[in-house]
C-alpha positions as CSV (number, residue, x, y, z in Angstrom):
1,X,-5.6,7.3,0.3
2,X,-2.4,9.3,1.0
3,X,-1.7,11.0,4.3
4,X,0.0,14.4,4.8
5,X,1.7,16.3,7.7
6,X,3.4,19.8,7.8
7,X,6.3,20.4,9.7
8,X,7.8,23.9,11.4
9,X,11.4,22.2,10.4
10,X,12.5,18.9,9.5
11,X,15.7,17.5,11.2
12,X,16.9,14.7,8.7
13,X,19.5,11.9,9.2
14,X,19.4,8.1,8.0
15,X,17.8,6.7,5.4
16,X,14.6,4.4,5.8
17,X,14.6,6.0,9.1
18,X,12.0,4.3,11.8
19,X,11.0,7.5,12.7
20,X,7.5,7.6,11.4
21,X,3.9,8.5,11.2
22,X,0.9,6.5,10.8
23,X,-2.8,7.1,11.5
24,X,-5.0,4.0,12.8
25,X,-8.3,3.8,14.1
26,X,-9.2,2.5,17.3
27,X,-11.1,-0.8,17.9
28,X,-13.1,-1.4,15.0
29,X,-11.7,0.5,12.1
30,X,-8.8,0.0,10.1
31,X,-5.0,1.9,9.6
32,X,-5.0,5.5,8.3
33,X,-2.2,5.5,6.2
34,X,-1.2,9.3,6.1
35,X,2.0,11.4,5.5
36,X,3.3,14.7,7.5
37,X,5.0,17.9,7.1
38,X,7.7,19.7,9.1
39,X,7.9,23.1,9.8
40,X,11.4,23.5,9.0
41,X,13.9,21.0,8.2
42,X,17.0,20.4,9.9
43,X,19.9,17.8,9.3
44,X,20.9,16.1,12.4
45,X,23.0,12.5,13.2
46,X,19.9,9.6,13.5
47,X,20.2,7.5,16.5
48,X,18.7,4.5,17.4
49,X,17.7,3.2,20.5
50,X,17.2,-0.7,21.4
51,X,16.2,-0.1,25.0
52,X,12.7,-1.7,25.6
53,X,9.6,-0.3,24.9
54,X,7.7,0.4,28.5
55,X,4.4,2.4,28.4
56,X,3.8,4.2,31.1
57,X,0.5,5.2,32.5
58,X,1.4,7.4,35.0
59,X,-0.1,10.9,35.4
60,X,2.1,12.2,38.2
61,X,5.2,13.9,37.5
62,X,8.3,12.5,39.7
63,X,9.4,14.2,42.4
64,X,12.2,16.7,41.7
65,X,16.0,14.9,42.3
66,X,18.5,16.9,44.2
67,X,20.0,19.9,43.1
68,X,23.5,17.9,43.1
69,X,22.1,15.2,40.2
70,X,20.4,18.5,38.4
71,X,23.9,20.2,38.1
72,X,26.0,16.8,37.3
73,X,22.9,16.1,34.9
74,X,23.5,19.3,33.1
75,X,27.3,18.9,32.8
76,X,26.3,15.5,31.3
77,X,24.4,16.7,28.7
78,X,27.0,19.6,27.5
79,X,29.2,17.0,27.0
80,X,26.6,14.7,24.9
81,X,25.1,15.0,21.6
82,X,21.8,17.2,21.2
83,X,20.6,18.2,18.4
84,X,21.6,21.9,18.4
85,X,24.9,20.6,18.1
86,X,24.9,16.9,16.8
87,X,27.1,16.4,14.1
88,X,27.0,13.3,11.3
89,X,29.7,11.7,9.6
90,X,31.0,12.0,5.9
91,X,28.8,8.5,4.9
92,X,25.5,9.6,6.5
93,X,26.4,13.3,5.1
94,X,26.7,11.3,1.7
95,X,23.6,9.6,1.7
96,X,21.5,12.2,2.9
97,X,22.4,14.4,0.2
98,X,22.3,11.8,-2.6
99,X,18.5,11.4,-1.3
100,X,17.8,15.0,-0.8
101,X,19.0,15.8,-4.4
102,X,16.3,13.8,-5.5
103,X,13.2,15.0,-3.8
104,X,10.9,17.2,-5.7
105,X,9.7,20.6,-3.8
106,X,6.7,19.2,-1.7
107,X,8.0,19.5,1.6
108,X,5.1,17.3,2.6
109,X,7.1,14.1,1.6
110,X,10.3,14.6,2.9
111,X,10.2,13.2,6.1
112,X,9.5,9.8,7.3
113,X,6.8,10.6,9.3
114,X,3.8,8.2,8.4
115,X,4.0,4.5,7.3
116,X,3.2,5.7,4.1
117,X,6.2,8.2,3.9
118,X,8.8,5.4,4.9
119,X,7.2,3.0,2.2
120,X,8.3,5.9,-0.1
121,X,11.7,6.1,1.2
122,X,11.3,9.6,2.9
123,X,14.8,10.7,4.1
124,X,14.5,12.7,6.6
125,X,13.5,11.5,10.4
126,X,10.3,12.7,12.1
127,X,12.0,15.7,13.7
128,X,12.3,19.7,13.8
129,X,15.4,21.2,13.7
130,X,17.3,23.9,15.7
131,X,20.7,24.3,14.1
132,X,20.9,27.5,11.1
133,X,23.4,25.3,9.4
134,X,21.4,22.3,8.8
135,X,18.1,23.6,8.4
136,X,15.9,23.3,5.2
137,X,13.0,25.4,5.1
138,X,9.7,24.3,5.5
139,X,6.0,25.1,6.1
140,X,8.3,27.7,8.1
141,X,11.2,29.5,7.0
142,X,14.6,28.5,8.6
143,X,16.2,31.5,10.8
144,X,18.3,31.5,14.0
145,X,18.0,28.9,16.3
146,X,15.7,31.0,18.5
147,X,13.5,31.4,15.7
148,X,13.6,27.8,14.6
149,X,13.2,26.2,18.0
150,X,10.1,28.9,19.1
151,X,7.2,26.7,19.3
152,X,7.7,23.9,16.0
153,X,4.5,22.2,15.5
154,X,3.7,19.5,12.8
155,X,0.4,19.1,11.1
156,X,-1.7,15.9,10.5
157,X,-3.7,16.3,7.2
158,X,-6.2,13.5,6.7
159,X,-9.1,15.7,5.0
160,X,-9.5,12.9,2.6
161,X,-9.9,10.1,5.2
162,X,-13.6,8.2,4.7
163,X,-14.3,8.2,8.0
164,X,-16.1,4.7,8.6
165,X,-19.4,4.1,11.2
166,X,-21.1,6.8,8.2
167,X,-18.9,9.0,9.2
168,X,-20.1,9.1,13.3
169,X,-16.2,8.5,15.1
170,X,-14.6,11.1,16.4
171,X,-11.0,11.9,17.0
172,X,-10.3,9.9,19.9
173,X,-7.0,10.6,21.2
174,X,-3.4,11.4,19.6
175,X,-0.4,8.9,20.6
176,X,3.0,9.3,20.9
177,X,6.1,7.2,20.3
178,X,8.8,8.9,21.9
179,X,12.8,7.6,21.8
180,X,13.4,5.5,25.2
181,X,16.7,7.6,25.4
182,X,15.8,10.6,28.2
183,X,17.9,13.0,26.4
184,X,16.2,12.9,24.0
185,X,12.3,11.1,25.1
186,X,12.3,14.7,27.3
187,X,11.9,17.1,24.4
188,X,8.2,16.4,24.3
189,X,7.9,17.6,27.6
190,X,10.2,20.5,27.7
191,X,14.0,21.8,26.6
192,X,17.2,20.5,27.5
193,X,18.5,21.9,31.2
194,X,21.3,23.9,29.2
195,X,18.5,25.0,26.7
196,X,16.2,27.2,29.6
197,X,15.3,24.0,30.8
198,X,12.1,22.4,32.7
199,X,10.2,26.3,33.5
200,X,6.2,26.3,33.0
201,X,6.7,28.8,30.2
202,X,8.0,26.0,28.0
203,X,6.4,22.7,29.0
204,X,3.8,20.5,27.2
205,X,2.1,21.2,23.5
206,X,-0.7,21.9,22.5
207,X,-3.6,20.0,20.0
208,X,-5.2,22.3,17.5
209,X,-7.8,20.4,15.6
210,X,-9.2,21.8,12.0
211,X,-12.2,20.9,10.0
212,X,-11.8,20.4,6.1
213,X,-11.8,23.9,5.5
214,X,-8.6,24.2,8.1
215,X,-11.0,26.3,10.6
216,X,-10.7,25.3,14.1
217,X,-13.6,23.6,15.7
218,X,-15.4,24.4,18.3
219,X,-14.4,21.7,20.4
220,X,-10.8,22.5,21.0
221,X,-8.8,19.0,22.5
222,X,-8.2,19.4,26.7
223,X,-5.0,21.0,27.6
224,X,-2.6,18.3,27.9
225,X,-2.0,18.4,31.4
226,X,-5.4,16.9,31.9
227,X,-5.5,14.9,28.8
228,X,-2.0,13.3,28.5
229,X,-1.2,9.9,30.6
230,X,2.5,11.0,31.5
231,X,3.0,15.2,32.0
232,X,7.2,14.1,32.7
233,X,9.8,12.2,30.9
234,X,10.1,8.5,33.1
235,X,12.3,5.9,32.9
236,X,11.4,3.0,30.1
237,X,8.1,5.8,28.9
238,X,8.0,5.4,25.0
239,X,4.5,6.1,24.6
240,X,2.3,8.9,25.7
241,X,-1.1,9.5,24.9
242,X,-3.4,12.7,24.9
243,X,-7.0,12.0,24.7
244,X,-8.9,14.9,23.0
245,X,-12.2,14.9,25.2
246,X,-12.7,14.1,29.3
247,X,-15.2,11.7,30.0
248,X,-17.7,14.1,30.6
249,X,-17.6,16.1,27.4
250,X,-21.7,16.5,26.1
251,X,-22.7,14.4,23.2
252,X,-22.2,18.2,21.0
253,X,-18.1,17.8,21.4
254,X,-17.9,14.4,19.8
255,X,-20.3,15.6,17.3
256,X,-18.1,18.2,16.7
257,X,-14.8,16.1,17.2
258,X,-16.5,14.1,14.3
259,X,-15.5,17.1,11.6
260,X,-12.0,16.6,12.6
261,X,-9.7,16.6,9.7
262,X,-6.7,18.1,10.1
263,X,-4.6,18.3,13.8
264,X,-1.7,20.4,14.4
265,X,0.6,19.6,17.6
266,X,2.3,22.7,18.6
267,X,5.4,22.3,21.4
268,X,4.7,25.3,23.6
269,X,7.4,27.9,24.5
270,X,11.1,28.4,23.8
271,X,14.1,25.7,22.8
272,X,11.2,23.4,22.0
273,X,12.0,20.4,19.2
274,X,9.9,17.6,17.8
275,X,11.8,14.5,18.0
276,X,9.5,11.3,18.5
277,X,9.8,7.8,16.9
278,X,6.2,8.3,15.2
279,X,2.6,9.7,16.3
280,X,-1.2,7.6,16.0
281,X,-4.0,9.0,15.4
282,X,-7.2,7.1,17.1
283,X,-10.8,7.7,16.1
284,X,-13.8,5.9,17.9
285,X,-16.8,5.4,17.4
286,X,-19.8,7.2,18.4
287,X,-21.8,4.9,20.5
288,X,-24.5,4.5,23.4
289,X,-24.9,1.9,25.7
290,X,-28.0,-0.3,25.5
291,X,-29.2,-2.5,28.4
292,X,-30.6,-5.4,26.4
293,X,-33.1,-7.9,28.4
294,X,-30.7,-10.2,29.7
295,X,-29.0,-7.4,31.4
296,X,-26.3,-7.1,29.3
297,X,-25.2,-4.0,28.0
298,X,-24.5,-3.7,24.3
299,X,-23.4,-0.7,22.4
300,X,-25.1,0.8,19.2
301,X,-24.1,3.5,17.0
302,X,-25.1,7.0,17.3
303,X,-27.1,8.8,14.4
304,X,-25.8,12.2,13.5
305,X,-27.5,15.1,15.0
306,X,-30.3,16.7,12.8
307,X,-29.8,19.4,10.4
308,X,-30.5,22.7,11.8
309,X,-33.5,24.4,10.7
310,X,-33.7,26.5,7.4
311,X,-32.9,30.3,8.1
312,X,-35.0,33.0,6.7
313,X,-33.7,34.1,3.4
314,X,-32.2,37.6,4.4
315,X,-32.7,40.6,2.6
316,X,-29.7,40.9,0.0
317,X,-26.9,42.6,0.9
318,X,-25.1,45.2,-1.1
319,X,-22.2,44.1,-3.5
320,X,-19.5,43.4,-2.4
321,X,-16.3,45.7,-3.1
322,X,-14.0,44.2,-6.3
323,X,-11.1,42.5,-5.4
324,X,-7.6,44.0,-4.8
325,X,-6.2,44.0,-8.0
326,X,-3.6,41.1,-8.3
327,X,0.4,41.5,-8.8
328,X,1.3,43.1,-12.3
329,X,3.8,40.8,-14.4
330,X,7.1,41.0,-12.8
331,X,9.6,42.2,-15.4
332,X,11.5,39.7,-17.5
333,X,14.0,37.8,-15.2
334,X,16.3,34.9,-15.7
335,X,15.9,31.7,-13.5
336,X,19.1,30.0,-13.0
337,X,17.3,26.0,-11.6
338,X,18.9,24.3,-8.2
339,X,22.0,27.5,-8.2
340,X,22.4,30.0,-5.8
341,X,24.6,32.9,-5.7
342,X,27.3,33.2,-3.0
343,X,27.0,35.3,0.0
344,X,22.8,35.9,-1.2
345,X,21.7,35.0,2.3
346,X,23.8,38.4,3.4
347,X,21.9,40.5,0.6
348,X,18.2,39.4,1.3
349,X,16.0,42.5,1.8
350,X,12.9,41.1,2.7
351,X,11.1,37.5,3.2
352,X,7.9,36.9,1.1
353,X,5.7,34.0,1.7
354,X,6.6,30.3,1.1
355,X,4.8,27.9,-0.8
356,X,5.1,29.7,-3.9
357,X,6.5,29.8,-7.5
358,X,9.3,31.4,-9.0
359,X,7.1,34.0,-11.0
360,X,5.3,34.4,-8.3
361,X,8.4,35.2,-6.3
362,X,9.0,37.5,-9.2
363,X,6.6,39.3,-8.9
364,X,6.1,40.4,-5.7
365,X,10.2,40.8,-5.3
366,X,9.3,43.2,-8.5
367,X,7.7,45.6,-5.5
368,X,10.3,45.7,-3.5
369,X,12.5,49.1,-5.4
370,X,15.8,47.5,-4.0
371,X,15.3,43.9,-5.6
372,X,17.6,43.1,-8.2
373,X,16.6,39.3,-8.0
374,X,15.3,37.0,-6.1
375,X,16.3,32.6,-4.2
376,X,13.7,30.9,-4.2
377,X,13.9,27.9,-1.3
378,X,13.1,24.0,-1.9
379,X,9.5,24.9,-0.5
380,X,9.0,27.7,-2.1
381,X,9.9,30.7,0.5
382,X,10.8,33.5,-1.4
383,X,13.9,35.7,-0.4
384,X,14.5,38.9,-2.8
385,X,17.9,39.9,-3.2
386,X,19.8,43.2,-3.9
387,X,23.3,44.1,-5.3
388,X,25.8,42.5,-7.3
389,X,24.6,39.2,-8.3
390,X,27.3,36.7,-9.4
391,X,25.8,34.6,-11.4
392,X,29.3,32.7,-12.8
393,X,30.2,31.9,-9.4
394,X,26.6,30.4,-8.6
395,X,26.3,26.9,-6.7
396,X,24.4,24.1,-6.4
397,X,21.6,24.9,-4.1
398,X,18.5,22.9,-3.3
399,X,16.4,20.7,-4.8
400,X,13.2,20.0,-6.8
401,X,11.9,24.3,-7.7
402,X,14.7,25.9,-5.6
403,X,16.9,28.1,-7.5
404,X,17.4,31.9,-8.1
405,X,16.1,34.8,-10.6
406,X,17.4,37.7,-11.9
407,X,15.7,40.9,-13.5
């Protein structure tokens, strides 16, 4: 079983990165092996950390320091490395692109953000990206860094996970690995001082959990105030976990928590980035306790909650209206595979929809009067194009379906 996760923007560095994802179950199941999407995906120097691993349990946020260590702590970080302004050097450039060149155009592999994707040799590091100039679209399209660092999320996809127990676990709880650095360990929590820094409007994240249809349940995961075990970046704090239900959630929210198969962590607010060292996934089972005669209490499995009763056939409704009628062919074009033409990113009239073919991209740039072709990203986001088109002074561009069209 193969895992996925979407990303808002992919921030991509070393090879075999230890930045990963994995799903495992808690107590008595065994590992989810999944994969993950970015958003967007940005290119960024990959560092690594050796300090030791420390997990913190603490739900109390430190008091603030002094104004003086707040204004030498910003002058520290301007002159550091962050990642809307880290650089890498000509090797790491090298290898990234040697390994980028050879990715095909689902954007759900690219990063190492599971076990699974690492095993595969996924490039790119487990984090969203900020930086225009480094940015590779995604389950999002790349823009300014406004735009690419307003609320990134990444997805968990595991709609094809068996659950075990006869399917009664429920989503337990959602762990983070975090780097022990505090420049960067912080971004969960909220931006950089010199990026609008630690204000309420952008603190935290959020948990949206999906059923296998992608609708959100019922049963939304507690606000992570109340559900994460650290709400501030500590010293030594590598690990951070966010339990979906409080103890006293009814026996209907694990029910419902038991149709969870997709989750999507959203960072809330402005100059927000994803950069963790991996993320867990825990499901538990569904259990009551049972006082057995010696006094002992044991623990048996729930059954699943009975079907509800069969509704009353309703009178039929009237037929529904026809379907809009779909795109007409776009008009012969030519598609020039992994080019691009120079200066298109200045003659884009519109953005169309990722995630989609080059005919498709066609087509729809077809409607668009001004159009006289069409780029068409790695992940499929479509960007019509009008003017002059110089197609003998096209360049590489891309990988996997990326490449251009013209009518």
């Amino acid at each position: 079983m193969f895992f996925k996760a979407l990303f808002f923007q992919l921030h991509g560095a070393r090879l075999a990165s230890r930045f990963a994802y994995c799903f495992s179950f808690f107590a008595l199941s065994t590992p989810l092996r999944d994969a993950s999407t970015l958003s967007r995906f940005a290119w960024a120097a990959s560092l690594l950390f050796s300090a030791a691993r420390v997990e913190s349990l603490s739900q109390i946020a430190p008091s603030p320091p002094p104004l003086g260590y707040i204004q030498a702590r910003r002058r520290a970080l301007q002159s550091t490395a962050s990642e809307l302004g880290v650089t890498t050097d000509n090797v790491t450039n090298a290898e990234i692109n040697e390994a980028v060149a050879a990715l095909g155009s689902d954007y759900e592999t690219w990063a190492a953000c599971t076990d699974e994707l690492t095993t595969r040799g996924a490039p790119l590091p487990c984090r969203t990206g900020a930086s225009p100039t480094r940015c590779i679209d995604g389950a999002r399209r790349c823009g300014t860094a406004e735009e690419n660092t307003f609320e990134p999320f990444v997805e968990l996809d595991f709609h094809d996970f068996a659950q075990p127990f006869g399917g009664r676990s429920y989503l337990f709880e959602v762990e983070f690995k975090i780097p022990a650095n505090e420049e960067y360990g912080a971004l969960l929590f909220h931006p950089p001082e010199i990026y609008s820094g630690d204000v309420q409007a952008n603190r935290g994240w959020t948990l949206t959990v999906y059923d296998e249809y992608h609708h959100p349940l019922a049963t939304p995961c507690q606000d992570w105030n109340f559900g994460s075990t650290a709400t501030e970046h500590a010293e030594g704090l590598t690990k951070v976990q966010h339990a979906c239900l409080p103890a006293s959630a009814p026996d209907s929210d694990y029910d419902e928590l038991a149709r969870a198969r997709f989750v999507r962590v959203t960072l809330i607010g402005e100059y927000r980035q994803l950069w963790l060292d991996s993320v867990n996934v825990y499901f538990r089972a569904i259990v009551l306790p049972v006082t057995l005669p010696t006094g002992d209490v044991a623990y048996r499995l729930t059954t699943a909650p009975s079907p509800p009763p069969p509704q009353i056939s309703p009178s039929p409704s009237p037929p529904h209206p026809t379907d809009p009628p779909s795109l007409p062919p776009a008009r012969a074009f030519t598609w020039y595979a992994l080019l691009a033409p120079p200066q298109w990113v200045k003659k884009v009239v519109t953005k169309e929809p990722c995630s989609i073919t080059n005919t498709t991209c066609a087509a729809l740039a077809d409607t668009d009067a001004q159009a006289d072709g069409f780029v068409l990203s790695p992940s499929g986001c479509c960007y019509p194009i009008a003017g002059t088109i110089n197609v003998a002074s096209a360049a590489a561009y891309g990988f996997g379906e990326a490449g251009f069209g013209v009518f």
